[in-house]
N, C-alpha and C positions, 0 to 999 in steps of 0.2 A: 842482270837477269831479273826481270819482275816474278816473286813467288805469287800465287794464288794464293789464299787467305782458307782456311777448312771454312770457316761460315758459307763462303760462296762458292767452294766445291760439292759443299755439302745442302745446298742450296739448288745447285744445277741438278745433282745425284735425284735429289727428292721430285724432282720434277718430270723427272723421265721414268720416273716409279710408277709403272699403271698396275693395281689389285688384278691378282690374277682372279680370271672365272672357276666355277665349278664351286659347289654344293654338294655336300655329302651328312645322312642323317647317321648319330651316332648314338651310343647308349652315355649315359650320363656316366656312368661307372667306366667309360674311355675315353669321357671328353677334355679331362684335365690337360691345362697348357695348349687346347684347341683356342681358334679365335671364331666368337660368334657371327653365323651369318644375317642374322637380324634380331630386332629387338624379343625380348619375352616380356610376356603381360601375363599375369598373375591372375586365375580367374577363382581366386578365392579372398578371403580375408586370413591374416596371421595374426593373433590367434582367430579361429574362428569366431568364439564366442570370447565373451567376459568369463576368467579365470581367475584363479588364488595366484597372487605373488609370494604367498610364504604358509607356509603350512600354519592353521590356526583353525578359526571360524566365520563360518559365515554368515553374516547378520544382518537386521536392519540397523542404519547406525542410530536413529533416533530409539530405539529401547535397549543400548546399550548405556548403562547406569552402571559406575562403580559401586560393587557390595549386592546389588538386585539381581536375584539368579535368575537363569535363563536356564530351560532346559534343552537337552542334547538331541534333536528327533530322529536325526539318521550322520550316514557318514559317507565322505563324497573322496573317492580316492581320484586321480589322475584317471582319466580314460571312461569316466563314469557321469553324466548329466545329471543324475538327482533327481529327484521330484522337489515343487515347488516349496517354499520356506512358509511353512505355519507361524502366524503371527504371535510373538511370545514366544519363539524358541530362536536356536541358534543347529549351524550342522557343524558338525565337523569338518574339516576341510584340509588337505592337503595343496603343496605345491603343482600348479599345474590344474587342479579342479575346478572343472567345470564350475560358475555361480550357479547357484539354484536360482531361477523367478523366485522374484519380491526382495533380494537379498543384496546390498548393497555397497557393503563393505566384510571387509577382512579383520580381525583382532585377533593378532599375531598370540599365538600362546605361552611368551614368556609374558602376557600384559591379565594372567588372567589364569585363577585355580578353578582344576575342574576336574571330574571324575565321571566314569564315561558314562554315564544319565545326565550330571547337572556342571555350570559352567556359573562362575562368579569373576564378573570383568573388573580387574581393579583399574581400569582406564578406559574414559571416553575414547570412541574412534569416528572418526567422519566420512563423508560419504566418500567413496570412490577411494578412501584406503587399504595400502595393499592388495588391490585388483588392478588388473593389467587388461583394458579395454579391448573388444574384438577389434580386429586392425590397428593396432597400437605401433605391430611392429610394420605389417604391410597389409594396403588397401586393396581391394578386391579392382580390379583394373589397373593397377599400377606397374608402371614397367619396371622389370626387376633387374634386368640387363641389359645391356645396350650392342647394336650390332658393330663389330669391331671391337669388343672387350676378349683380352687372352683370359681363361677363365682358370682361377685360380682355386685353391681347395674352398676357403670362402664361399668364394660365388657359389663352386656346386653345392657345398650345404644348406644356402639360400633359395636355390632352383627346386632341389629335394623336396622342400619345406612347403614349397605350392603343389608339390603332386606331378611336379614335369620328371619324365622318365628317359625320355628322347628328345636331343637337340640338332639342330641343323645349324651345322660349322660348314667355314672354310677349307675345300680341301688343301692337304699340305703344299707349302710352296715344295719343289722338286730342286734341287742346288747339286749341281753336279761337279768335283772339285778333282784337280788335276796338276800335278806338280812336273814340271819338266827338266832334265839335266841329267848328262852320263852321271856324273859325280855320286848322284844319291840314290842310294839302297834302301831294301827295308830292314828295320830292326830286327828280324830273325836272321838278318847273314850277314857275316865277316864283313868286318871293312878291311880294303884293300887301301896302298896307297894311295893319295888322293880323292878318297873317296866321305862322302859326310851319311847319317842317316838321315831320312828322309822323315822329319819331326815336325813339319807345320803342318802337313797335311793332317796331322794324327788332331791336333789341336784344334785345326779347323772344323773337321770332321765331330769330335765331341762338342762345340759349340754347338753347333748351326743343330745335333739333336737336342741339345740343351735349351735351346728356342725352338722346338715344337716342328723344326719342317727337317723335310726328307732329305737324305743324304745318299746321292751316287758318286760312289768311288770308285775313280776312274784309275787310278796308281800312277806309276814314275811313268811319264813320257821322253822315249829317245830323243837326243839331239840331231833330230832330223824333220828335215822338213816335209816330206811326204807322210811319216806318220805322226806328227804334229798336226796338220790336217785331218788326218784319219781320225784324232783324237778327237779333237776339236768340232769334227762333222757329230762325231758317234753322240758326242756330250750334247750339243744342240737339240739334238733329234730326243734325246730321253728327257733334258729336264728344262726346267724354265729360266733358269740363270746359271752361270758357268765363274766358275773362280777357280784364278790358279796363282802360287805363288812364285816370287823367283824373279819377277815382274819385267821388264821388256827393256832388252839393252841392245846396243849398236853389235854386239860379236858378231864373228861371221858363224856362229856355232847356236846364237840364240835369234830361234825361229819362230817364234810366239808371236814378234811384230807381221812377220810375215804372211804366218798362216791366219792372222786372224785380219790381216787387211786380201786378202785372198774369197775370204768367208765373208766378210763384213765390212767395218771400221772401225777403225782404233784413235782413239786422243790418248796421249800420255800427259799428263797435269806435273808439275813442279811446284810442290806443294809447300807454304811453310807453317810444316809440322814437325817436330822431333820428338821421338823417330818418323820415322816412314818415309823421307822427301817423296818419290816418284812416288803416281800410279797410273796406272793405265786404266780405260773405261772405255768398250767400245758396244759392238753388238757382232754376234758370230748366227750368222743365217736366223737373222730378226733375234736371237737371244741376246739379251743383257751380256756382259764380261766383263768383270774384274779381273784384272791383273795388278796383283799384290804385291810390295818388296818381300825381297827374297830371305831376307834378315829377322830372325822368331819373334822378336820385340817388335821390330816394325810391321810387321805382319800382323800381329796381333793387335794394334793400337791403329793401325789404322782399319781393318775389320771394324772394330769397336766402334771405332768414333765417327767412320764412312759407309762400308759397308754393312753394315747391320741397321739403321734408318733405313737405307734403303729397303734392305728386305722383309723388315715390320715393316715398312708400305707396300712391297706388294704381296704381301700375307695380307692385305686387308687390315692391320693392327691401326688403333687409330691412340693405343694408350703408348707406345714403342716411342723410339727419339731418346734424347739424352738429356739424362736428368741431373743436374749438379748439384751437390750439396753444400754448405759452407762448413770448411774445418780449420783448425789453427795449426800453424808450422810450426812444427819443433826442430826446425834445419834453416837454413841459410844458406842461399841458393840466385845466381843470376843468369836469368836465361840470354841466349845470345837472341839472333835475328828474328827463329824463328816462334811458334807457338810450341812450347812443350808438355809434354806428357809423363810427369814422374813416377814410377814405381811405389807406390806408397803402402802403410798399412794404417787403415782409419782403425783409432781405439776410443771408443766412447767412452767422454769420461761425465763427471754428477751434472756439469754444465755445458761442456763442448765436447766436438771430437778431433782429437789429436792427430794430425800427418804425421808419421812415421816414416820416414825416406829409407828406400833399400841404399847401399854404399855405392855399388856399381850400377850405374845406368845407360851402360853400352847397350846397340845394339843388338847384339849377339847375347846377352846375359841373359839367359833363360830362366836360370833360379830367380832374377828378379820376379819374372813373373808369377811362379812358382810359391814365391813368400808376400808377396802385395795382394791385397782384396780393391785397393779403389786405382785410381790417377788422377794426380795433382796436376790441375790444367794452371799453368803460370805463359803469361802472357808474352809477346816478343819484349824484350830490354827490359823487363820487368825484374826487380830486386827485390829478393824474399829475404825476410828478418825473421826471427823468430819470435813468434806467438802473431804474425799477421794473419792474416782470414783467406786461406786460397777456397777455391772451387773444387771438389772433387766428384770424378765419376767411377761411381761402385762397378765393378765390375766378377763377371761369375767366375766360380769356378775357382 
């Protein structure tokens, strides 16, 4: 059996990703973790003017003389313009102050005794020291953000800084998430014989708010095929992509192939990944569907590594995808056929960062997840020794 390769699953995934529409303006003070829906342009200069870089004075630098006093004429705190610099004197000056007109550099005041009438520079200063130029940090027309950036605490402190108070984001993607099986309950009741909690949805669920878009939870779906449908319609109709775990098997009891070729179309992919082999990807009345393994680790790892590209593409994200980093094994490790996913915990050390491999790496081991912050991507037949250089992808939470 030919496995699919994740580069070219996650290649076809990306392509069928179209940015959902809609627009919506928000206050700055709730736009963190929104994703921009156009560029911003700056209609100021940062700083406006020429400022003090360090608390001192402010001078012309050509009659600044070690030992030749200067007198004090006024004093310019932050927030205050001054009047212009009389020739033969100096101002005082604070961090952030405005330059007076005629005045041209800054002479930091450990370089220089003074008493608040008279100033004695024991150091030349030249021009344009210790001032920080109007537009030094950002230029008066310059784009400060880009559309498709998640905006992060950063940015909004950057946005503030021009005077923008209201932004126009992307409205939330909508993800409506849905788990099927007698078997699983929710964590407020007993389990019965044969029975498991119902813990991927819970995980899913905190993710997908973790990335900024909307969550509808739909809960446990009976093994039945008529309201397997009914689920499946209801989900459609409220949100813009649908995921369920559990993922899509030949039983006569597992109805999810059914209702969603009923609704849609279904591909189930054979993937070589571990964890995760299956998944299924179809559309349920024109919405996107994933169908996830059923298994917490595979579940999770292939979300990560499949499903979530997807859904930073159609959030409009254009900074989203998977970013790897290089880290050194401290384990010894050979993968079989296909591409693997290790549980790890990246520790940064004075020169590199360290893999840390959790012991158990079953599918079903959830405290792996629980104790790892990255995944060590090792390749098919690939043999890991310790201190080689794997690829790792940080992951939340």
């Amino acid at each position: 059996m030919t496995l699919s390769t994740v580069e070219e699953v996650r290649e076809r995934l990306l392509k069928e990703a179209q940015p959902i529409q809609g627009v919506e303006s928000v206050s700055i003070s709730s736009a963190f973790g929104r994703t921009l829906a156009s560029d911003l342009v700056s209609s100021i200069a940062v700083p406006p003017a020429d400022n003090s870089a360090m608390d001192g004075f402010a001078v012309r630098a050509a009659e600044v003389v070690p030992g030749l006093q200067l007198s004090i004429s006024q004093i310019i705190p932050a927030g205050s313009p001054g009047e212009g610099l009389r020739k033969g004197t100096a101002a005082r000056i604070f961090t952030g102050g405005q330059m007076p007109v005629g005045a041209d550099a800054v002479l930091i005041q450990e370089d220089a005794d003074f008493t608040p009438d008279h100033l004695l520079p024991k150091t030349p200063v030249s021009i344009g020291e210790n001032v920080r130029p109007a537009g030094q940090d950002i230029e008066q027309g310059a784009v400060i953000a880009r559309s498709g950036q998640v905006l992060k605490p950063a940015d909004l402190s950057l946005i503030a800084s021009v005077g923008i108070s209201e932004l126009r984001v992307v409205r939330r993607l909508k993800v409506a998430i849905l788990a099927t099986g007698d078997e699983l309950v929710e964590p407020s009741n007993p389990l019965r014989p044969g029975q498991i909690y119902n813990s991927n949805q819970k995980g899913l669920a905190a993710t997908l708010e973790q990335m900024g878009l909307s969550v509808i939870d739909l809960g446990i779906v009976k093994d039945s095929l008529e309201e397997t449908v009914a689920a499946f319609r209801t989900a459609a109709e409220q949100a813009d992509v649908i995921l369920s775990s559990g993922g899509v098997s030949v039983g006569d009891r597992d109805h999810v192939k059914a209702a969603v070729g009923e609704l849609g179309e279904l591909s189930v992919w054979k993937l070589a990944i571990k964890p995760g082999k299956p998944l299924a990807f179809g559309q349920v009345c024109g919405k996107p569907f994933f169908g996830l393994p059923g298994n917490p680790v595979s579940t999770f790892v292939t979300f990560q590594v499949l499903a979530r590209p997807f859904l930073d593409r159609m959030q409009g994200r254009t900074m989203g995808g998977q970013i790897t980093w290089p880290g050194q094994s401290t384990f010894e490790f050979e993968a079989g056929a296909r591409q693997e996913y290790l549980r790890v915990r990246a520790c940064p050390g004075p020169t590199t960062v360290a893999l840390e491999r959790f012991k158990e790496q079953g599918s079903g081991v959830m405290t792996s997840l629980a104790w790892a912050n990255a995944l060590a991507v090792v390749s098919p037949h690939q043999r890991v020794n310790v201190g080689d250089t794997l690829p790792y992808l940080l992951i939340d939470g």
